[in-house]
C-alpha positions as CSV (number, residue, x, y, z in Angstrom):
1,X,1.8,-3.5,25.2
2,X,3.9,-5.0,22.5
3,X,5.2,-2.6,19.4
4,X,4.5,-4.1,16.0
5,X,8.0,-5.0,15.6
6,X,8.3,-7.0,18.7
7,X,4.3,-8.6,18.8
8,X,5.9,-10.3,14.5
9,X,8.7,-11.8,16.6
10,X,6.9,-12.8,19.7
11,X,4.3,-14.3,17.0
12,X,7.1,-15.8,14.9
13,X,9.2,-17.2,17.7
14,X,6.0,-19.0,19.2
15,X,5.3,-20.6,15.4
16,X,8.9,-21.2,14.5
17,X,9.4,-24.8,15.8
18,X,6.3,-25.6,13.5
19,X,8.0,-24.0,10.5
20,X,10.8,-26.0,11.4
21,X,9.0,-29.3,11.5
22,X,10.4,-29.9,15.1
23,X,6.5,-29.2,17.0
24,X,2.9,-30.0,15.9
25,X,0.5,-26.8,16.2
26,X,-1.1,-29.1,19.0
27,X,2.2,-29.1,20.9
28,X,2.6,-25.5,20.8
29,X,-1.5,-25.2,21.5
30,X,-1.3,-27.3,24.6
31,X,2.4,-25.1,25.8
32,X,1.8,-21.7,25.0
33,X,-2.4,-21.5,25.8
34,X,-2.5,-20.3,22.4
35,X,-5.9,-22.0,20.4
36,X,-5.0,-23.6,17.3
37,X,-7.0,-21.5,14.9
38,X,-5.1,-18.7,16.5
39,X,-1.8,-20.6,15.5
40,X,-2.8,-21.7,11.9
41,X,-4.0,-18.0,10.8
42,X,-0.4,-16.9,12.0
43,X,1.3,-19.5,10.0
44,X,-0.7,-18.9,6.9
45,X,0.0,-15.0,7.2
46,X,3.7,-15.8,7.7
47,X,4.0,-18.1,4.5
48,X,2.0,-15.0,2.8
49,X,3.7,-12.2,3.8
50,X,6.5,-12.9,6.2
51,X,7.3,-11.1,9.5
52,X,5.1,-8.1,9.1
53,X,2.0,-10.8,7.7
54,X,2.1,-11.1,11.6
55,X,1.6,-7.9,13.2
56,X,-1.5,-6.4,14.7
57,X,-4.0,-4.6,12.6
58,X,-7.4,-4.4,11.9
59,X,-8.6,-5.4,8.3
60,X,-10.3,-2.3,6.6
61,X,-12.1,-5.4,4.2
62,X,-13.1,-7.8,6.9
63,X,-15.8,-10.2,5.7
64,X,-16.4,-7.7,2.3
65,X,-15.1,-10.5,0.0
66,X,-17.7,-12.7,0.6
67,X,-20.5,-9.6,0.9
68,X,-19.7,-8.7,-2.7
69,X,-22.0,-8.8,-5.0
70,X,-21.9,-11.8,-7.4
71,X,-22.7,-9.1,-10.7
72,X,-20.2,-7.0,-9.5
73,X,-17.5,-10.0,-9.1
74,X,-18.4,-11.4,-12.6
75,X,-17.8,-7.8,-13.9
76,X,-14.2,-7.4,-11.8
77,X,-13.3,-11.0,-13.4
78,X,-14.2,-9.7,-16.6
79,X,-11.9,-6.6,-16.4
80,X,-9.2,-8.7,-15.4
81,X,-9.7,-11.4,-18.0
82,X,-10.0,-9.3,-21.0
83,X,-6.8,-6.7,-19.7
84,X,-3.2,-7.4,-20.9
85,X,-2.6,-5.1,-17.9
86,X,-1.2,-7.3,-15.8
87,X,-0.1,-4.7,-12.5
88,X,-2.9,-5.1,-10.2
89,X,-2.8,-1.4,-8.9
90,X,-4.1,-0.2,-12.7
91,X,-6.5,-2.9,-12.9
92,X,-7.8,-1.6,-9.6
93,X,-7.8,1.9,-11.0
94,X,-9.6,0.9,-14.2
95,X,-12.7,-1.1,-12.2
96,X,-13.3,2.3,-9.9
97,X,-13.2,4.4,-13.3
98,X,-15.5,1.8,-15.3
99,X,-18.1,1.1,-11.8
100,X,-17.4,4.9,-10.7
101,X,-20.1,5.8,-7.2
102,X,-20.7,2.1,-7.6
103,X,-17.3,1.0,-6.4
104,X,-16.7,0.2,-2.6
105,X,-14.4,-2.9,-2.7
106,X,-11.0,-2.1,-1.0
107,X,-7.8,-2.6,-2.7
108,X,-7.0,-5.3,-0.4
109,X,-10.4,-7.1,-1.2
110,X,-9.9,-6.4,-5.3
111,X,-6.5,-7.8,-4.8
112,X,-7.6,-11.2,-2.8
113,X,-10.1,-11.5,-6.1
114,X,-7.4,-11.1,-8.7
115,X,-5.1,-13.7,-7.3
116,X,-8.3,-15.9,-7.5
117,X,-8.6,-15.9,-10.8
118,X,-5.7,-18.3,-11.8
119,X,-6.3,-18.5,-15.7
120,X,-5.6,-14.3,-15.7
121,X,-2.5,-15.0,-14.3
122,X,-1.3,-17.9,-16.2
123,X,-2.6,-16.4,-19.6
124,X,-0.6,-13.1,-19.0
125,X,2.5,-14.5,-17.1
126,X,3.0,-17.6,-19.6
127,X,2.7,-15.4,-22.6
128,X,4.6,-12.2,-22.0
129,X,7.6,-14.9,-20.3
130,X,7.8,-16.8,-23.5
131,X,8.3,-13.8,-25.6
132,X,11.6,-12.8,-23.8
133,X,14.4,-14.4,-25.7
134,X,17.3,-11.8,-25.3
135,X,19.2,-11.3,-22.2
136,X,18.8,-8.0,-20.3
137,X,15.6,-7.6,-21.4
138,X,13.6,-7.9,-18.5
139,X,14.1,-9.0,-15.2
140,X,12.1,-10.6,-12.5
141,X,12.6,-9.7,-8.8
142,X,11.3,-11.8,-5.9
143,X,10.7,-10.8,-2.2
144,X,11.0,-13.9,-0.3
145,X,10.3,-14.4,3.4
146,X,12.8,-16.7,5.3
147,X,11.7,-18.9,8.5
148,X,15.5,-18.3,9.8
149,X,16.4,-16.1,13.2
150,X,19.6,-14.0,12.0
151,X,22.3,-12.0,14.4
152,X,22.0,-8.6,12.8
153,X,25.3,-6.9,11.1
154,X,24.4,-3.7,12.6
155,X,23.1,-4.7,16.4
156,X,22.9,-7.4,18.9
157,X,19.7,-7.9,18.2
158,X,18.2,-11.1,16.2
159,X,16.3,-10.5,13.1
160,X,13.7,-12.4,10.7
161,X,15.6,-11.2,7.2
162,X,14.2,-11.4,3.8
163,X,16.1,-12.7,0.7
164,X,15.4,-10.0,-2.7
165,X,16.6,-11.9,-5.8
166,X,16.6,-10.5,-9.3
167,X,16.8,-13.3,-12.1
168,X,16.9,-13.0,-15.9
169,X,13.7,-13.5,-17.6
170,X,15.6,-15.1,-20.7
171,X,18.0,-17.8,-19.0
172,X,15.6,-17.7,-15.3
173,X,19.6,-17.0,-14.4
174,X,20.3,-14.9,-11.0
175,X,22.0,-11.6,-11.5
176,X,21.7,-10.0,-8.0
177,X,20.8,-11.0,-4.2
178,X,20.2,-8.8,-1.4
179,X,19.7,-9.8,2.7
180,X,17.0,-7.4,3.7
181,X,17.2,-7.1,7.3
182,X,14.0,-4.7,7.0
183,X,10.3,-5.1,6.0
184,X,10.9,-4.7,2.0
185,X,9.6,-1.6,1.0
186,X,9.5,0.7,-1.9
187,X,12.8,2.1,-2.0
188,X,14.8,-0.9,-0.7
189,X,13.2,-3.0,-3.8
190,X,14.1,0.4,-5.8
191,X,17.7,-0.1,-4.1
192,X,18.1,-3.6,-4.8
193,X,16.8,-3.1,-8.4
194,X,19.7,-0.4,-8.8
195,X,22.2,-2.8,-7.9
196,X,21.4,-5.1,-10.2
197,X,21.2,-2.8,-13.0
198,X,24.8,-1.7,-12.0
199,X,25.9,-5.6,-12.2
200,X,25.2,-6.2,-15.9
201,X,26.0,-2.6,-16.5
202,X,29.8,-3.4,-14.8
203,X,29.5,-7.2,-15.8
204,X,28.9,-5.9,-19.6
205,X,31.9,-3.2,-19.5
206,X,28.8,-0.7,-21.1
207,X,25.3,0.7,-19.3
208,X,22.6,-1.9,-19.8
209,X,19.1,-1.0,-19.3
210,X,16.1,-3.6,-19.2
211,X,13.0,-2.9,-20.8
212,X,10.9,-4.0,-18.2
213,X,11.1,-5.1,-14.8
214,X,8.4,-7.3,-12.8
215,X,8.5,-7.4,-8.9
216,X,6.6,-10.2,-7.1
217,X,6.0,-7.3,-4.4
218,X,3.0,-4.6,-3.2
219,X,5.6,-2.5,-2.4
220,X,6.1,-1.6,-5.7
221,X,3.1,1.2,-5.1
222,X,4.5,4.8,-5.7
223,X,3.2,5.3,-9.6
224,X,4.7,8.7,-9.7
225,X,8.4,7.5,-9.0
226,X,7.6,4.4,-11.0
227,X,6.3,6.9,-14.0
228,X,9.3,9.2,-13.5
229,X,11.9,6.3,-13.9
230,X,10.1,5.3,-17.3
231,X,9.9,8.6,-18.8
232,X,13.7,9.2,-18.1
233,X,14.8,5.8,-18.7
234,X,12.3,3.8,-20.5
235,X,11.9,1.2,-17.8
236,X,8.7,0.3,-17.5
237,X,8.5,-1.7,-13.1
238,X,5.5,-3.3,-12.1
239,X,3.9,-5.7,-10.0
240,X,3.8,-8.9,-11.5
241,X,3.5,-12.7,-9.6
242,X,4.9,-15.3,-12.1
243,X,3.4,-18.9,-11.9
244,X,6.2,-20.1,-13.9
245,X,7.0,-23.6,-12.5
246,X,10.9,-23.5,-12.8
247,X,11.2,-20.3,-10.9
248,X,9.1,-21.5,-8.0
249,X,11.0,-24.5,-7.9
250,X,13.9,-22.7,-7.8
251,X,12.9,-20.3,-4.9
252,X,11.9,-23.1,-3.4
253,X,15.1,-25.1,-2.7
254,X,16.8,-21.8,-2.0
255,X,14.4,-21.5,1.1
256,X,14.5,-25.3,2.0
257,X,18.1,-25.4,1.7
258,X,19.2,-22.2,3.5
259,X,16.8,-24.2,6.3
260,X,18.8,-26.7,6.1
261,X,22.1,-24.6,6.2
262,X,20.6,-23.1,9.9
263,X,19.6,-26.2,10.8
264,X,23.3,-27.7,10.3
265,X,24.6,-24.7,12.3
266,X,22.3,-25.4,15.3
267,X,19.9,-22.6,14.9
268,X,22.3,-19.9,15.0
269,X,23.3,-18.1,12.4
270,X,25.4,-14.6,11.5
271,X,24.2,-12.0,8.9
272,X,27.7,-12.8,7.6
273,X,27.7,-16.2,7.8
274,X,23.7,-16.2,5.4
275,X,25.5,-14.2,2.9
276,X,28.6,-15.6,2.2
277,X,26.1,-18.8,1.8
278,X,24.1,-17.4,-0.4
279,X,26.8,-15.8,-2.6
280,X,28.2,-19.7,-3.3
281,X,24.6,-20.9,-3.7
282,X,23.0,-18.3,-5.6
283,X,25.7,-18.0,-8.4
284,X,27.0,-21.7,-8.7
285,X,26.8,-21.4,-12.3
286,X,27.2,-17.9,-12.9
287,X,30.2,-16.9,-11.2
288,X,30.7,-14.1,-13.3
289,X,28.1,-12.1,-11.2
290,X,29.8,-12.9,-7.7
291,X,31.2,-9.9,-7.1
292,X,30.5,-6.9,-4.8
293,X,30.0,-3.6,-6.0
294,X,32.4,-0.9,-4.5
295,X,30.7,2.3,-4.5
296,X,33.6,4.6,-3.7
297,X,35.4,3.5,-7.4
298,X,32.4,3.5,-9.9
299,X,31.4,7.1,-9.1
300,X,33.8,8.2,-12.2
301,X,31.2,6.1,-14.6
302,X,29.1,8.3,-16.6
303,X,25.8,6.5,-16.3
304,X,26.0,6.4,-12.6
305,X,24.2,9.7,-11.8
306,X,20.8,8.8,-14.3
307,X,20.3,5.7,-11.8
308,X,19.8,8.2,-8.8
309,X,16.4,8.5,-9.6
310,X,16.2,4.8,-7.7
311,X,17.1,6.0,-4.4
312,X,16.0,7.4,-1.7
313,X,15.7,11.3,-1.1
314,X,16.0,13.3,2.1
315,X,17.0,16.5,3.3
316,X,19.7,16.8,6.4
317,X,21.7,19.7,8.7
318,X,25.5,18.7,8.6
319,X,26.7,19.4,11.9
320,X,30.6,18.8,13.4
321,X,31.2,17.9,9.8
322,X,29.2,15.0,9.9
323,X,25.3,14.2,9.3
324,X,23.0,11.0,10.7
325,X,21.0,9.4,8.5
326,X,18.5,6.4,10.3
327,X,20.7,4.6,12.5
328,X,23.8,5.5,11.1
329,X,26.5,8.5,11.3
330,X,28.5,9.4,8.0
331,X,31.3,11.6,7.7
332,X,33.4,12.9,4.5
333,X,35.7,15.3,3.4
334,X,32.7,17.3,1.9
335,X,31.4,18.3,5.3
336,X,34.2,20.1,6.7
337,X,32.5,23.5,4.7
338,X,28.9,22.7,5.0
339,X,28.4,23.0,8.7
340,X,25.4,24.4,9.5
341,X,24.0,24.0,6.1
342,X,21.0,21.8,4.7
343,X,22.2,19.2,2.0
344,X,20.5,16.9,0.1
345,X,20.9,13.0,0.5
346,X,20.3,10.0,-1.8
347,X,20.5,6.5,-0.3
348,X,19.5,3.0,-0.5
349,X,17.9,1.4,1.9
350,X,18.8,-1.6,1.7
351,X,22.8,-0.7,1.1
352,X,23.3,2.1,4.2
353,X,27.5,2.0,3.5
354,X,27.3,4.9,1.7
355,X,24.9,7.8,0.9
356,X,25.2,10.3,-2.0
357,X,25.4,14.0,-1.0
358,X,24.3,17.3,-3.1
359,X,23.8,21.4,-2.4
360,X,21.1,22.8,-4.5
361,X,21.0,20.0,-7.2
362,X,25.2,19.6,-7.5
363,X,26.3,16.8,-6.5
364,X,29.7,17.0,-4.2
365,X,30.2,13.5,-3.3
366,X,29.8,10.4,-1.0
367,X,30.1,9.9,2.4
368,X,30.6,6.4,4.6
369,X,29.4,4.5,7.4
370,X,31.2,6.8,10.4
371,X,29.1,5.3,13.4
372,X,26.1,2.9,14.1
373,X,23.4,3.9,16.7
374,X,22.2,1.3,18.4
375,X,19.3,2.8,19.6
376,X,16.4,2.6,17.1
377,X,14.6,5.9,15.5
């Protein structure tokens, strides 16, 4: 029986000429004994979700939209109308406080509803986007599936990788892109968000902090890390789908032409080969924020250590001075007198070059990329 991980690319492979335009479902019907329903559900969850839209699971809200009751839907559509609140997860919260015993819908179900009701959406999207004039200020960050088969940088295997871009809310300019090579989840988006944060921070030769930063993601789901970063550093993140028209439009050729990009190198394409791409193409017109970010020079910059609070934390044993974190090995200096001890780690997923390292709240350095195991955890 198939893993998760391999049934999304046994499902993606068998739906990828479609995405492609090269079959028709019916082709693929008729060669794979796979009924078309079967094949149209998997497409739609793909364009929704991505990869993981297509693994196996049973839905805990099966059928339950359509059971609702139409006085309790008026009154969820109500809630949402009348709410500036525009993250989905408090909106939830606030129906099962207001409905208390009375409230069975799932968050999955409540969330199917909200995105239903397209004037909310357009009311609070439109009018908080239009009030954002000055640069900095806020910052919108898109998770965005790709329909491409990639050779992974850290295996030989082939991977369905995700494209995170952060643009400007004032100039709908780029300021940071990221290859996820993962499913996107919490602290990968927290990750990326980090980086980008460092960019205008470098970029502006002073630490610049938005005000508020809206992710087109679920992921964005742990309120108490989300609470802690605002009460330390004022940024308020939250879930947030913008229907602005120039920013779909704009995701939009990135995915079509990136298509096209695989398509001109016949369906094979390096992890490598997609980023240097999407370096040229993602900051044609603002060149000032091509750059990489070396970790190993900026640690001397004051601000550095208040923007830990965005990564990851684990605990590990260092052993023959080095310590494994995931897939990867890391050695430094730092380790030669701390074998045997427990130390603490801070690390982005979605960067694994280098991980942060402290004893008992002191932080003693960094350590990099040593060895890559192939062999998955």
């Amino acid at each position: 029986m198939k893993d998760n991980q391999e049934l999304e690319l046994f499902r993606f492979k068998i739906i990828e000429p479609f995405l492609k335009k090269k079959k028709k479902l019916k082709e693929i019907e008729n060669e794979e004994n796979i009924s078309y329903a079967t094949l149209k559900r998997w497409v739609n969850a793909y364009k929704k979700n991505g990869i993981i839209g297509l693994e196996k699971k049973a839905r805990e809200d099966k059928n339950s939209f359509r059971n609702i009751d139409e006085r309790d839907l008026d009154r969820i559509k109500e809630v949402c109308r009348s709410s500036d609140e525009t993250n989905i997860t408090l909106l939830y919260d606030k129906c099962k406080e207001m409905f208390n015993e009375n409230f069975t819908i799932s968050y999955a179900t409540f969330y199917r509803i909200v995105n239903n009701i397209d004037e909310f959406f357009n009311k609070t999207t439109n009018k908080y986007l239009e009030q954002i004039k000055k640069e900095n200020q806020c910052y919108l960050v898109f998770d965005i599936p790709l329909y491409i088969l990639v050779d992974s940088l850290f295996s030989s295997k082939k991977i369905v990788p995700r494209l995170l871009i952060m643009l400007d809310t004032a100039s709908l300019q780029p300021v940071n892109f990221a290859i996820d090579m993962y499913s996107a989840n919490f602290y990968s988006l927290l990750g990326f968000i980090r980086e980008g944060i460092l960019k205008a921070s470098l970029k502006g030769g002073k630490f610049i902090l938005p005000k508020e930063i809206l992710v087109a993601s679920k992921n964005i789901n742990n309120k108490k890390i989300l609470k802690e970063i605002y009460n330390r550093l004022g940024v308020k993140i939250s879930e947030h789908y913008t229907e602005n028209t120039e920013v779909h439009k704009f995701i939009e050729f990135i995915k079509k032409d990136i298509e096209e990009f695989y398509r001109k190198h016949n369906y094979e394409l390096s992890f490598l080969e997609l980023a240097e791409f999407l370096s040229v193409y993602i900051y044609l017109e603002r060149k000032e924020y091509a750059f990489s970010i070396n970790y190993n020079t900026i640690n001397r910059l004051k601000y550095i250590r208040e923007l830990d609070i965005f990564l990851q934390l684990i605990s590990r044993k260092v052993n023959d001075s080095k310590v494994r974190v995931k897939n990867f090995q890391y050695i430094s200096s730092d380790f030669k007198e701390l074998n045997g001890k427990d130390v603490s780690i801070k690390f982005s997923p979605i960067n694994p070059n280098v991980i942060y390292l402290f004893l008992q709240n002191t932080y003693l350095g960094l350590a990099n990329i040593s060895t890559l195991f192939l062999k998955e955890d």
